[in-house]
C-alpha positions in Angstrom: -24.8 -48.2 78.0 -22.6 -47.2 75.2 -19.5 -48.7 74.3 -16.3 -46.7 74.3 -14.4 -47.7 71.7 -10.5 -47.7 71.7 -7.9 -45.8 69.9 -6.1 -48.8 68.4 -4.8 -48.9 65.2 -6.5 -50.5 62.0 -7.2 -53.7 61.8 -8.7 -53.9 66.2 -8.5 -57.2 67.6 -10.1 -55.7 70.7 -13.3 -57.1 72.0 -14.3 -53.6 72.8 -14.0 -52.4 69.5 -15.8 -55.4 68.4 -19.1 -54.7 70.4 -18.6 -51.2 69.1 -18.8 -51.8 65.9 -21.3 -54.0 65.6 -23.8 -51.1 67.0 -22.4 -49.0 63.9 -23.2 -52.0 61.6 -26.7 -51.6 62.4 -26.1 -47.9 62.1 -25.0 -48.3 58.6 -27.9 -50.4 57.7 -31.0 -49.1 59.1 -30.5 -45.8 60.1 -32.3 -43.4 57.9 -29.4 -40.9 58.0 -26.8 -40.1 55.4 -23.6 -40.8 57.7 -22.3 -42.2 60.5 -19.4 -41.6 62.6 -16.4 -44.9 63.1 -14.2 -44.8 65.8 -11.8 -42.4 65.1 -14.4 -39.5 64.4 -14.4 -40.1 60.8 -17.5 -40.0 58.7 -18.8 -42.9 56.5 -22.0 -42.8 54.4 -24.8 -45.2 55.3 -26.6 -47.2 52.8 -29.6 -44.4 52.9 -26.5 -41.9 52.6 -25.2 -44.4 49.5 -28.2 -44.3 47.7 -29.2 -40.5 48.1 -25.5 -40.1 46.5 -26.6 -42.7 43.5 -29.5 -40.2 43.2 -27.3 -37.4 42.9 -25.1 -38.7 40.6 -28.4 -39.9 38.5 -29.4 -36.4 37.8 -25.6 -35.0 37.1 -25.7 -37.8 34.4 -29.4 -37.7 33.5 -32.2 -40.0 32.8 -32.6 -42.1 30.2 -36.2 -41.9 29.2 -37.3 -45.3 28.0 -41.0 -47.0 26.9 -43.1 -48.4 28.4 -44.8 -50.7 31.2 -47.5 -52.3 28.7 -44.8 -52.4 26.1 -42.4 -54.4 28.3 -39.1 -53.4 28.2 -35.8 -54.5 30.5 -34.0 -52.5 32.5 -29.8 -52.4 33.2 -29.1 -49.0 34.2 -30.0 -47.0 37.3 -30.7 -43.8 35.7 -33.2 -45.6 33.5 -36.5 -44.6 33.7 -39.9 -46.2 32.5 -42.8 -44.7 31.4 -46.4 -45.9 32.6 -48.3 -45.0 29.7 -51.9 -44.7 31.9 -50.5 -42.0 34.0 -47.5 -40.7 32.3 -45.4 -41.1 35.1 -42.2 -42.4 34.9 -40.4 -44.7 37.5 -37.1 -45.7 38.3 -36.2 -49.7 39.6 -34.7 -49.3 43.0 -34.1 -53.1 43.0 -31.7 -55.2 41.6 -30.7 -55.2 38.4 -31.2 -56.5 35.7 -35.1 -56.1 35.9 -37.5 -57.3 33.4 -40.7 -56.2 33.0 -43.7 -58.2 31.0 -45.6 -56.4 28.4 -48.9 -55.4 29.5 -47.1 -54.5 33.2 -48.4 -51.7 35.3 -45.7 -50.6 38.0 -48.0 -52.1 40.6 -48.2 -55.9 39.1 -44.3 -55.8 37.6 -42.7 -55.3 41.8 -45.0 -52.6 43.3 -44.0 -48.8 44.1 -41.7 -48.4 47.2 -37.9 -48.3 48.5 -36.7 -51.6 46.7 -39.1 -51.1 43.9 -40.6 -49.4 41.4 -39.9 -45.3 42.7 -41.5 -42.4 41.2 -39.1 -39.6 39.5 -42.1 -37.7 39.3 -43.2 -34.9 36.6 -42.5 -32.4 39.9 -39.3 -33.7 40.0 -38.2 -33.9 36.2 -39.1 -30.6 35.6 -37.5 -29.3 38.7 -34.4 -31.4 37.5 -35.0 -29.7 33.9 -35.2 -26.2 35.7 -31.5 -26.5 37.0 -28.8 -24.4 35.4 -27.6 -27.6 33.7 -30.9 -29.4 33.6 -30.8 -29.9 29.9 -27.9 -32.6 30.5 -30.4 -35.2 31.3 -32.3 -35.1 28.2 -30.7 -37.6 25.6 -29.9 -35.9 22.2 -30.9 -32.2 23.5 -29.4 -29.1 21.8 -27.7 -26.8 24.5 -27.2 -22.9 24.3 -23.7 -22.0 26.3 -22.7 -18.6 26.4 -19.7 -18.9 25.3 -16.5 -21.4 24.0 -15.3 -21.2 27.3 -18.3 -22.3 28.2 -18.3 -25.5 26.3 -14.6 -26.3 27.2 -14.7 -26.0 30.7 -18.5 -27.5 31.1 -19.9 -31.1 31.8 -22.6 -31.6 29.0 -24.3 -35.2 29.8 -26.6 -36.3 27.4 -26.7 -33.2 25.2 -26.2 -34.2 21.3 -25.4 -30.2 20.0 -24.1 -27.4 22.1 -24.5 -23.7 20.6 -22.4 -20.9 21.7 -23.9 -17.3 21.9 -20.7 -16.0 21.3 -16.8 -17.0 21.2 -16.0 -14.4 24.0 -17.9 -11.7 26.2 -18.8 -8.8 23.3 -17.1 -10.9 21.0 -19.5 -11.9 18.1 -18.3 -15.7 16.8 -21.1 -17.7 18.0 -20.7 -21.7 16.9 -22.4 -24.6 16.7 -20.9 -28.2 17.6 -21.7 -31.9 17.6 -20.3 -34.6 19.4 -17.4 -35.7 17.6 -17.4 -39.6 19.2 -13.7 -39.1 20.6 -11.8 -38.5 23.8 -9.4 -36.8 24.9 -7.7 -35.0 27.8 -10.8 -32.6 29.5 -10.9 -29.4 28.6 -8.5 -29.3 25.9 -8.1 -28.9 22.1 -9.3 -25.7 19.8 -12.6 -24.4 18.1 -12.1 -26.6 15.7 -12.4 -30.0 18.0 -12.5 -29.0 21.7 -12.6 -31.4 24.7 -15.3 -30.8 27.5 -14.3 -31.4 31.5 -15.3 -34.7 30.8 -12.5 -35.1 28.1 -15.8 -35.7 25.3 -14.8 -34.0 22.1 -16.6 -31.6 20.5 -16.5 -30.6 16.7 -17.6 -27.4 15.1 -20.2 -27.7 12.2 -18.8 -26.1 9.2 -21.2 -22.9 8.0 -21.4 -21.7 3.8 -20.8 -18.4 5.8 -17.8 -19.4 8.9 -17.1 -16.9 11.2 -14.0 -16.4 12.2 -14.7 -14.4 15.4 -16.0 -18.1 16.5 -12.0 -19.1 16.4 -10.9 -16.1 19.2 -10.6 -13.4 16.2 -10.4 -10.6 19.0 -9.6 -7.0 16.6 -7.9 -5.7 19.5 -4.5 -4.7 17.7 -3.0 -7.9 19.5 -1.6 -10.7 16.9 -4.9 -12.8 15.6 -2.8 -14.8 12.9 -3.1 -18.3 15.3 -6.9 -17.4 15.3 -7.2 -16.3 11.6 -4.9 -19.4 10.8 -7.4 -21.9 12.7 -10.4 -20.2 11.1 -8.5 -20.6 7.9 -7.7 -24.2 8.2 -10.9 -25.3 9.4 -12.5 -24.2 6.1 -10.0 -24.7 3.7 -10.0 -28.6 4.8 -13.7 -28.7 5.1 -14.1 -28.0 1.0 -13.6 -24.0 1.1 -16.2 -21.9 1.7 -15.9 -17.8 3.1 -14.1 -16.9 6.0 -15.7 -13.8 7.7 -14.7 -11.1 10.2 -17.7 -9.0 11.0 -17.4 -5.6 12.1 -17.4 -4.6 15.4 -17.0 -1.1 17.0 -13.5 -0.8 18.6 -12.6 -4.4 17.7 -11.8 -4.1 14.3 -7.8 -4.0 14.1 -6.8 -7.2 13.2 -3.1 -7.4 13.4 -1.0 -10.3 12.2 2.4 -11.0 12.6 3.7 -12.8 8.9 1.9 -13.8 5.7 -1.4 -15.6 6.1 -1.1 -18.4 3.6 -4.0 -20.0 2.1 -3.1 -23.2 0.4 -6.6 -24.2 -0.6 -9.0 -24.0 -3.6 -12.7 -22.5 -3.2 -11.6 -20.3 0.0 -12.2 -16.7 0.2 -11.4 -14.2 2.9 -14.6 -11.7 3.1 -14.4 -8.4 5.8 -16.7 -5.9 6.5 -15.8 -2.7 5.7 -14.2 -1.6 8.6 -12.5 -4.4 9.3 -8.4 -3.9 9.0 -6.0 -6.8 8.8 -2.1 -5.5 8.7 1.3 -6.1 9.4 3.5 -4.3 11.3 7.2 -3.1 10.5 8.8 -5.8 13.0 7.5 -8.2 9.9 10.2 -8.6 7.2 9.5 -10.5 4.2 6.1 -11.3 5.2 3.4 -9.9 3.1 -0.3 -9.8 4.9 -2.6 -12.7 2.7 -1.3 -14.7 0.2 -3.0 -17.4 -2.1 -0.1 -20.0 -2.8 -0.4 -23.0 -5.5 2.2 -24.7 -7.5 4.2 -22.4 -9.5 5.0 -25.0 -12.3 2.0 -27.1 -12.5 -1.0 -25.7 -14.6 -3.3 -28.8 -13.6 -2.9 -28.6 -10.0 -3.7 -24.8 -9.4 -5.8 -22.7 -6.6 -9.1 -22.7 -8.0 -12.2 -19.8 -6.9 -10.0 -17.8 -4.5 -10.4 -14.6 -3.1 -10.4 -11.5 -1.2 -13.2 -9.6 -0.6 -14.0 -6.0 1.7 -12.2 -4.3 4.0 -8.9 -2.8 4.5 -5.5 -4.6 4.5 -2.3 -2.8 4.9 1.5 -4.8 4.3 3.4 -2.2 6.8 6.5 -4.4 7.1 10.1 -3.7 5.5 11.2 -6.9 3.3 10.9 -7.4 -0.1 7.7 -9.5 -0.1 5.3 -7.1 1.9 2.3 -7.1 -0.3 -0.7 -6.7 0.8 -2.7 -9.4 -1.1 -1.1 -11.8 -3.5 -1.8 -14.9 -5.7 0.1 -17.0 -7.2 -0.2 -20.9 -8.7 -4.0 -19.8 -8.7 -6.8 -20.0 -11.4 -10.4 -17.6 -11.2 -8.9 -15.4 -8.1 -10.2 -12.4 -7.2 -9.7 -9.1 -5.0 -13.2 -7.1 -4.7 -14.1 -4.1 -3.1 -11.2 -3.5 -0.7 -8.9 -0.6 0.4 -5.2 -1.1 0.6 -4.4 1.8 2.7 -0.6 1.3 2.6 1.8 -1.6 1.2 5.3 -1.7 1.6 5.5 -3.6 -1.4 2.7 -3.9 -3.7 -0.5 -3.6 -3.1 -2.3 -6.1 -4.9 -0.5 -8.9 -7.1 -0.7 -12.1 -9.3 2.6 -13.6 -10.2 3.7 -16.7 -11.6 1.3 -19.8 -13.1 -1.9 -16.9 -12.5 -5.2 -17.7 -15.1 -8.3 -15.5 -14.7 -7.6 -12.9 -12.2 -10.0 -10.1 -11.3 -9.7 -7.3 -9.7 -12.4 -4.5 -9.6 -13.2 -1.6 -7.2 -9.9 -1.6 -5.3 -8.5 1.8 -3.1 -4.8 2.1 -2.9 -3.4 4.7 -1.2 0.4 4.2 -1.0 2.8 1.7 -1.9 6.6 1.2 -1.5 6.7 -0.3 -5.4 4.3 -0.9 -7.4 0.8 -0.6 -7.0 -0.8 -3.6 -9.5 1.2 -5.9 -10.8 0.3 -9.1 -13.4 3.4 -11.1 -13.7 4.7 -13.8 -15.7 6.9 -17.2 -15.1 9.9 -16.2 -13.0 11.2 -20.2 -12.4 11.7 -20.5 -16.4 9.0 -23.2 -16.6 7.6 -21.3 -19.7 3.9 -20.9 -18.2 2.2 -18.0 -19.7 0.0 -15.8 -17.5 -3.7 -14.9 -19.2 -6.5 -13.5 -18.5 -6.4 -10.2 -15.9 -9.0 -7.8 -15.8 -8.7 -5.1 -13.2 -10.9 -2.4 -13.3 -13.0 0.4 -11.2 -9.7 1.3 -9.0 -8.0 3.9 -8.1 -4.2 4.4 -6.5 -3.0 7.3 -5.2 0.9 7.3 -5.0 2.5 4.0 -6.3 6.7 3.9 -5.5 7.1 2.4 -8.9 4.9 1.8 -11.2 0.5 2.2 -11.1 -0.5 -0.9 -12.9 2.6 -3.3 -14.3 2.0 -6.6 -16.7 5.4 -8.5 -17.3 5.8 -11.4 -19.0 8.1 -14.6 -17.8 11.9 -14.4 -16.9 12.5 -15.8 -20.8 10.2 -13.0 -22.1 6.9 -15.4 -22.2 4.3 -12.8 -23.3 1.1 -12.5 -20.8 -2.0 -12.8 -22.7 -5.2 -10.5 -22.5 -5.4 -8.1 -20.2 -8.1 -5.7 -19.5 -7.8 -2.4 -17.5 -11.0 -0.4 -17.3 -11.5 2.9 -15.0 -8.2 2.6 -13.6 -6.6 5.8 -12.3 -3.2 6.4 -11.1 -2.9 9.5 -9.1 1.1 9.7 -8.8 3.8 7.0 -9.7 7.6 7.3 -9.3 8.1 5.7 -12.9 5.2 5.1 -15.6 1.4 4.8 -14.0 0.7 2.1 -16.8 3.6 -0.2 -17.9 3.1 -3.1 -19.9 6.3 -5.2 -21.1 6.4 -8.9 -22.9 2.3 -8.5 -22.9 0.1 -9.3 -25.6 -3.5 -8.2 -26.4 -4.1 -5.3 -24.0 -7.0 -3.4 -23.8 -7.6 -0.1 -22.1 -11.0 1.6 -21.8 -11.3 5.8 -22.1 -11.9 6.2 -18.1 -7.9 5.3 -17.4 -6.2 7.8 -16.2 -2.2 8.8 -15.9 -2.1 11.5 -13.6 1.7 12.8 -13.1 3.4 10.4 -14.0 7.4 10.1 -12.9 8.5 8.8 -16.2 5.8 7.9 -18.8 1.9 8.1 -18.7 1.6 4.6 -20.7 4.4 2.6 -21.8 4.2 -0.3 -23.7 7.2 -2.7 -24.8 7.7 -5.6 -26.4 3.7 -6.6 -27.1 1.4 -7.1 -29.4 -2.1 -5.9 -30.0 -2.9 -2.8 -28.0 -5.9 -1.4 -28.4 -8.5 0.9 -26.5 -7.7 4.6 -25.1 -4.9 5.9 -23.1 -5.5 9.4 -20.9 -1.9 11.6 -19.5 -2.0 14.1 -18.2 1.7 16.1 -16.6 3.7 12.9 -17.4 7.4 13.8 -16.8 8.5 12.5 -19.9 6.0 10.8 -22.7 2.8 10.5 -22.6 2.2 7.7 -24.2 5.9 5.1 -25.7 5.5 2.4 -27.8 9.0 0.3 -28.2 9.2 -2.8 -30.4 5.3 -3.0 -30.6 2.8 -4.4 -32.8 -0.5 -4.6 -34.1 -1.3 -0.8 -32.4 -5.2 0.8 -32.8 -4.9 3.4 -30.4 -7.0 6.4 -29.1 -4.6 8.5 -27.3 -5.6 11.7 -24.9 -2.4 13.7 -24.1 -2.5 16.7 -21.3 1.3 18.1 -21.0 4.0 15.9 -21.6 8.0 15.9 -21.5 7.6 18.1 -18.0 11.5 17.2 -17.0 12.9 18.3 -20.5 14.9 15.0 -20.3 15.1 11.9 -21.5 12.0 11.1 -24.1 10.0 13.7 -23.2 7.8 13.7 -26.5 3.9 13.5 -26.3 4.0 10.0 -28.8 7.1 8.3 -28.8 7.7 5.1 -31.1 10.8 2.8 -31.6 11.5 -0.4 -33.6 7.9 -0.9 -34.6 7.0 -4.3 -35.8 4.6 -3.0 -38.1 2.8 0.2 -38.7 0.9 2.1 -35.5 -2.4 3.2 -36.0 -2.8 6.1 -33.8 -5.9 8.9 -33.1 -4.2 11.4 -30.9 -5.9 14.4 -28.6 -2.9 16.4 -27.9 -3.1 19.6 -25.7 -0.9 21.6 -23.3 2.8 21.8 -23.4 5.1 19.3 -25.0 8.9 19.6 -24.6 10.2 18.1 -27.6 8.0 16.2 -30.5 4.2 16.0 -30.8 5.1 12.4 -32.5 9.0 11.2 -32.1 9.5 8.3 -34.5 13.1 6.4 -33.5 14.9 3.4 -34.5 13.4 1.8 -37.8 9.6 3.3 -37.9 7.8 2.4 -40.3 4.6 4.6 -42.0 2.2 4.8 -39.0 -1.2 6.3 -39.4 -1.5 8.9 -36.7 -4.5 11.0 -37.0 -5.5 14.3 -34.5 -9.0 14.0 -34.9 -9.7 17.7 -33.9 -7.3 20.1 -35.2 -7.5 22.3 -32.1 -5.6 19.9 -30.3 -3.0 19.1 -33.0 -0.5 21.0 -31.2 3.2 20.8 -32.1 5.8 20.1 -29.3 8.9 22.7 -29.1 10.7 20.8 -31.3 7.7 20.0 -33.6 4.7 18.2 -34.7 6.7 15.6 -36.0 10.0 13.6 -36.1 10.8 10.9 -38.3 9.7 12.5 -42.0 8.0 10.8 -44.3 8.0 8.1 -42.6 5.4 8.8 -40.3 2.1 10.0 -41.6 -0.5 12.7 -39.9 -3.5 13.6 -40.7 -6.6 15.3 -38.9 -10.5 14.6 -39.9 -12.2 18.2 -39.3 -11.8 21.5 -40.1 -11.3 23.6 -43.1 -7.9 24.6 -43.7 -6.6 27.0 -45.9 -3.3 27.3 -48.4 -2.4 29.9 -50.7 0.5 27.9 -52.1 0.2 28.5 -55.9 2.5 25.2 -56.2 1.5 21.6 -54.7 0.1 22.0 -51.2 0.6 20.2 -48.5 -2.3 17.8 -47.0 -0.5 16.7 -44.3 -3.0 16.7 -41.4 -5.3 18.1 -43.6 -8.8 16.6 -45.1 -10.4 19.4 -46.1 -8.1 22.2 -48.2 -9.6 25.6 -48.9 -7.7 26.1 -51.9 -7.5 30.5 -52.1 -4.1 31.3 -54.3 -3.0 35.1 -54.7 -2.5 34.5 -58.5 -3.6 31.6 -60.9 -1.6 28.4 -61.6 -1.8 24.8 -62.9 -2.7 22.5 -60.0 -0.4 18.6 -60.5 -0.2 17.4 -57.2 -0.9 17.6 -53.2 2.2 16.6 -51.6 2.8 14.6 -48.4 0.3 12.0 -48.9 -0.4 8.5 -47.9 -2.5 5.5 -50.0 -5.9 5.8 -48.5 -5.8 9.5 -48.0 -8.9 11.4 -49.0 -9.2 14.9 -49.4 -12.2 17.9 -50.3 -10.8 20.5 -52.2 -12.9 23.5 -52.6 -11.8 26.3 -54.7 -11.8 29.5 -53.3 -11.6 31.5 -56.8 -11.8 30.5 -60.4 -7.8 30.9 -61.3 -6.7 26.8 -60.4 -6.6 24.7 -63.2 -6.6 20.7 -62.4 -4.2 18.7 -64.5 -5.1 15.7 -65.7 -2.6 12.6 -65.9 0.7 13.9 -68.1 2.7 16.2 -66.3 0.8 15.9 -63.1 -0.9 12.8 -60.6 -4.4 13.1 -61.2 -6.5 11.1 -62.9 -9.6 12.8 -63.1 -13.4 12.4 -64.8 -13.2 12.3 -68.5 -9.6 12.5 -68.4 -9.4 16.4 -69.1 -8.2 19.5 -67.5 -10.8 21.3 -65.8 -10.6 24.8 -63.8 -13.9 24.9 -61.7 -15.6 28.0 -60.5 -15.4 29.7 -57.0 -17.2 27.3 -54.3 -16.4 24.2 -56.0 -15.6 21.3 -54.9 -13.7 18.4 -55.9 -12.4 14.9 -54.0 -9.8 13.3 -54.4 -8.3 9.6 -52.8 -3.9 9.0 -52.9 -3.8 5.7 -54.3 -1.3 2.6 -54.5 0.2 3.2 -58.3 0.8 7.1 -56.6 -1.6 9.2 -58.2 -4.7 11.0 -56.9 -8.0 9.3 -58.2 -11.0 11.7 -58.6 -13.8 10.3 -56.6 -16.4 13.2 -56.9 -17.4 17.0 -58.2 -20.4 19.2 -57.4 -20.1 20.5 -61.0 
């Protein structure tokens, strides 16, 4: 008959309740079911129940796969499982532990197969284990495929040695890899960079040469990625550099972020595809969109192989530091390929302590001062900045100037720059400045297009060369002030639009020595073809086709004698019975009304060369006495119609016969 227990508290002293529970003592031992029921209705598991829970718990955890019977081996662990290498079955030790196990064993000699032995897990069994959503836990050192980060965070990951996410998000690219990282911390915690699963093991992401940054939560949605960008950033940058990549993808592309992204280390570059848009908004003030920053007084210590490369980036705030991409303290930095669509600011700069900048195949649409800038030592440190090339770009309005080089804040001259296939669609002041710069080269495919002030100004520098193309400048097309060291190829469209200011086609002032200049000059020009001002000096300007020698309203040239023009081609003609002029002029067609003694050709330089050919018979050259020739035989001579004689100005001031065709 069964015992009714009684309903006394914990610890009974009752005799009752002492004959009761000794029946559940047996119950707890021998019965083959999981649980049994105390006193109180309260359920307990059995030892049957204790171990089928010690089996569960063995295949959350996993196996540990170990050989073999005949190699002997000792086992600790529960979850330890031993291989009979006859059959290929392996087998758990239901015993006690520790158990050793001889070499040459077989699971029948080393304790026999049974509850309290050696138990079968079974092939059936492993692989059904192995089947499980999670099966791959139990298999030491596997490599796991997660769906995504959440995935890994919030997951229990056993024995797995790499987990790989698909993706960072749903639909959102950024797949990773990660190792264990051999820490802990608090479960399901930390960032892509080092992430804690729900069993508080850390995780650490495995750096790519490629890293995207869709794998740090990158969304594109228009909602502020900096925190992402920044982790994606960071993670790279203190791996060694490498490229940071935002891939396209359709309708997650706007990458808003909320201030500057500031990249503080060396071989890092930010690469988009094209698509891909990273701005600011106006709320931001002062806060440009990417910026490279490295000392700005030490030359040893700078950024090294930094850049930008693809995509769009727009600076839409309203401060006075809203460019869109900007380096400074850097060395070898680079901007490729990418479309500013808008920059409150600039667009693209390099400022302060910058060596070896390139920028090539750039779009700019508009910008709230100027468009390109290469910019000297503001901190007076007396660092020069060298070497800029920026070419294959275009910019469409610029709010100051197109493409500016300035030297330091105590007029530290920046050294070679290179602009090739540049053109500036519209600028508020000139489209090319360049002021306290030396050794600047232009190629013929730049292009000053309606300019607010001057097409291409140059100030204070030394060595310009190449070509310069304006066209509708408002005032000059081309100003040189205080330059030197000038070999020039000028193309000027309409110049001097306004009427104000120095609205000549070619203005020079204060030279520092003479200008060697060959000019195209068409269209209107509002005051001088060639304006010389200040202290000029005896340029060499030269309109290599005379079609295009055309004088301004105020006329081909201001400054007298003291700046020469000449053109290379075409015949012109004089019938000046008295010294004709050769200025502009390399070939005369000499064609008087009546005859007369020929002494000189006036307005000439040293170096000029000139063909005269006689149109009639009436001209009589004079040698040496009276006159500046020296010619052949040191005699007069008065050739016949269709002759021709050359003639070179020299040094002592005469004109030095250098051939006849008669």
């Amino acid at each position: 008959m069964a015992t009714t227990p009684t309903n006394l508290p914990v610890p009974s002293e009752s005799p009752i309740d002492l004959k009761y529970n000794a029946s559940k003592i047996d119950e707890f031992v021998t019965s083959l079911a999981l649980q049994y029921i105390d006193r109180f209705g309260n359920a307990h598991y059995t030892i049957e129940g204790l171990r089928w829970l010690a089996q569960q718990a063995i295949s959350q955890y996993g196996w540990i796969l170990i050989d073999s019977f005949q190699d002997g081996a000792d086992i600790t662990l529960p979850n330890q499982a031993l291989r009979d290498e006859v059959t290929g079955e392996y087998y758990r030790w239901d015993g006690a532990l520790p158990k050793h196990v001889d070499a040459g064993s077989t699971p029948s000699s080393s304790g026999g197969v049974g509850t309290g032995a050696w138990v079968g897990i079974g092939d059936a069994a492993l692989r059904s284990m192995l089947s499980q959503q999670d099966g791959v836990n139990i298999v030491n050192g596997a490599v796991k495929n997660v769906p995504y980060f959440s995935s890994l965070k919030n997951g229990h990951h056993g024995l797995c040695e790499v987990i790989m996410t698909v993706e960072h998000h749903a639909g959102g690219l950024g797949g990773a890899s990660y190792r264990r990282s051999g820490t802990t911390g608090t479960p399901s915690s930390g960032n892509e960079a080092l992430v804690y699963d729900a069993d508080g093991n850390g995780w650490k992401m495995v750096k790519q040469p490629v890293q995207s940054a869709r794998a740090f939560g990158v969304l594109g949605n228009g909602v502020d990625d900096r925190a992402a960008l920044r982790r994606a950033v960071d993670f790279v940058g203190q791996a060694g550099g490498g490229v940071v990549y935002i891939e396209a993808l359709s309708g997650f592309d706007d990458v808003k972020i909320s201030d500057t992204l500031t990249i503080v280390y060396s071989g890092l570059e930010i690469r988009l595809d094209p698509t891909v848009h990273i701005h600011t908004e106006a709320a931001t003030t002062d806060g440009g969109a990417i910026h490279f920053s490295g000392p700005l007084n030490n030359e040893t210590t700078r950024l090294k192989r930094v850049g930008f490369v693809g995509g769009k980036v727009s600076a839409n705030g309203s401060g006075i530091l809203d460019n869109a991409i900007g380096f400074s303290g850097c060395e070898d930095f680079y901007v490729f390929d990418t479309n500013v669509p808008h920059a409150d600011r600039k667009a693209l700069t390099a400022q302060v302590n910058v060596v070896n900048g390139h920028f090539r195949n750039c779009q700019i649409g508009t910008t709230g001062y100027s468009a390109i800038t290469f910019e000297g030592d503001t901190l007076g440190a007396g660092i020069i900045s060298r070497g800029m090339v920026i070419e294959d770009c275009t910019i469409d309005s610029a709010g100051l100037y197109g493409v500016s080089s300035e030297g330091g804040v105590n007029h530290e001259r920046n050294d070679r720059v290179i602009v090739k296939n540049v053109r500036v669609g519209q600028s508020v002041k000139s489209a090319f400045r360049f002021l306290d710069t030396n050794n600047i080269y232009t190629d013929k495919m730049c292009r000053a297009v309606a300019a607010g002030i001057y097409g291409f100004e140059y100030s204070s520098c030394t060595g310009i060369n190449g070509y310069a193309y304006s066209l509708n400048s408002q005032q000059a097309g081309v100003v040189y002030n205080a330059c030197s060291n000038v070999d020039h190829d000028v193309t000027i469209s309409g110049a001097g639009l306004s009427g104000a200011g120095v609205y000549d086609a070619i203005y020079t002032q204060n030279p520092t020595s003479p200008h060697v200049i060959r000019a195209y000059v068409s269209g209107t020009t509002h005051r001088w073809t060639v304006n010389n001002s200040g202290t000029p000096l005896q340029h060499l300007i030269t309109f290599p086709n005379r079609s295009f020698m055309v004088s301004g309203t105020s006329g081909l040239l201001n400054g007298g004698s003291t700046a020469i023009i000449a053109t290379d081609s075409g015949e012109v003609t004089s019938t000046a019975t008295a010294n004709p002029s050769v200025a502009g002029v390399d070939n005369l067609l000499l064609n008087p009304p009546s005859a007369f003694t020929l002494t000189s050709l006036s307005n000439p330089y040293v170096g000029k060369k000139v063909a005269v050919r006689f149109a009639t018979s009436n001209v009589t050259v004079q040698h040496a006495a009276g006159g500046t020739f020296r010619l052949k035989g040191a005699v007069n001579v008065t050739p016949a119609a269709g002759s021709v004689m050359v003639f070179m100005y020299s040094s002592d001031t005469t004109w030095i016969e250098i051939s006849r065709n008669f």
